[in-house]
N, C-alpha and C positions, 0 to 999 in steps of 0.2 A: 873704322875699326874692324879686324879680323876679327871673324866667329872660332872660336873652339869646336871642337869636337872629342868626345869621350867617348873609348871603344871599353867598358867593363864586361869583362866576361868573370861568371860566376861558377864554378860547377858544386853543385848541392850534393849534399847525403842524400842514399836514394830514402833514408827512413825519415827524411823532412820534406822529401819533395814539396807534396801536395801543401803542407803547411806555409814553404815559404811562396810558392806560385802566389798565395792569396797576400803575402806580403809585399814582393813583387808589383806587383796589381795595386796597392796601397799607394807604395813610393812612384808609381810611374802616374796615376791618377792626380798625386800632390805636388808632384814637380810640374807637371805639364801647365800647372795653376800658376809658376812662377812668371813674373814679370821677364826675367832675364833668360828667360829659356825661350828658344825656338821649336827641337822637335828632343822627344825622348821617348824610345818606343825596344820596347824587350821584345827579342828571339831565341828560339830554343833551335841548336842543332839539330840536323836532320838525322847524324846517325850517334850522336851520344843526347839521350833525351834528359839527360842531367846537366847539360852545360847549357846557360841562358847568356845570351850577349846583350847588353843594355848598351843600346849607339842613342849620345845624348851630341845635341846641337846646343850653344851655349852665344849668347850677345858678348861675353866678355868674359876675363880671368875673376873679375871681380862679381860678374851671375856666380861663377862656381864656387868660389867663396863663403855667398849668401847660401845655395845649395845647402852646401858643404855644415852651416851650423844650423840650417830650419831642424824645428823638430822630427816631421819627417822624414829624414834622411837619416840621422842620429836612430829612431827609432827601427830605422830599416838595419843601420849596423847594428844595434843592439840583437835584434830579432836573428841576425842572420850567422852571429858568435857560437863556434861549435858545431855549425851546424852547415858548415860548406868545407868541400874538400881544397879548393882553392880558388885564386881571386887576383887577376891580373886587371889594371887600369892604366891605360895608356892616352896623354891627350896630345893632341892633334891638333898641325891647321893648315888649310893649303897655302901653296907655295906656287900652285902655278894649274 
């Protein structure tokens, strides 16, 4: 079976930063615990320090699935409502 990959970029308000970083930190501590996950590790751009890239490695469509309804994650969209300027998620899988 082909792995997934998920390239989420996040850019935050800068008057939540600090608030969501430690939320950030939450979701990326609780997913790493999932069976179906591989690797999922958040980066902040080097020249806009409000934009975080979340690059998740996934076993299957059906890992992201599970993801997708743990509390955890729910909890990360809730925390994260209003409080990011935008949010693009794109998945992925090689092809060669």
């Amino acid at each position: 079976m082909t792995e997934l990959k998920i390239i989420a970029v996040v850019t935050v308000k800068a008057a939540y930063q600090k608030e969501l970083e430690k939320v950030f930190h939450t979701v990326v501590d609780e997913t790493r615990k999932e069976e179906g996950n591989v690797s999922y590790d958040l980066h902040q751009d080097t020249k806009d320090p409000l934009k975080y890239t979340i690059l998740e490695v996934w076993k299957s469509q059906d890992a992201i699935n599970l993801h997708n309804e743990s509390a955890h994650f729910k909890a990360f969209v809730a925390a994260i409502e209003g409080k990011i300027e935008g949010l693009t998620v794109d998945i992925i899988k090689k092809i060669y």
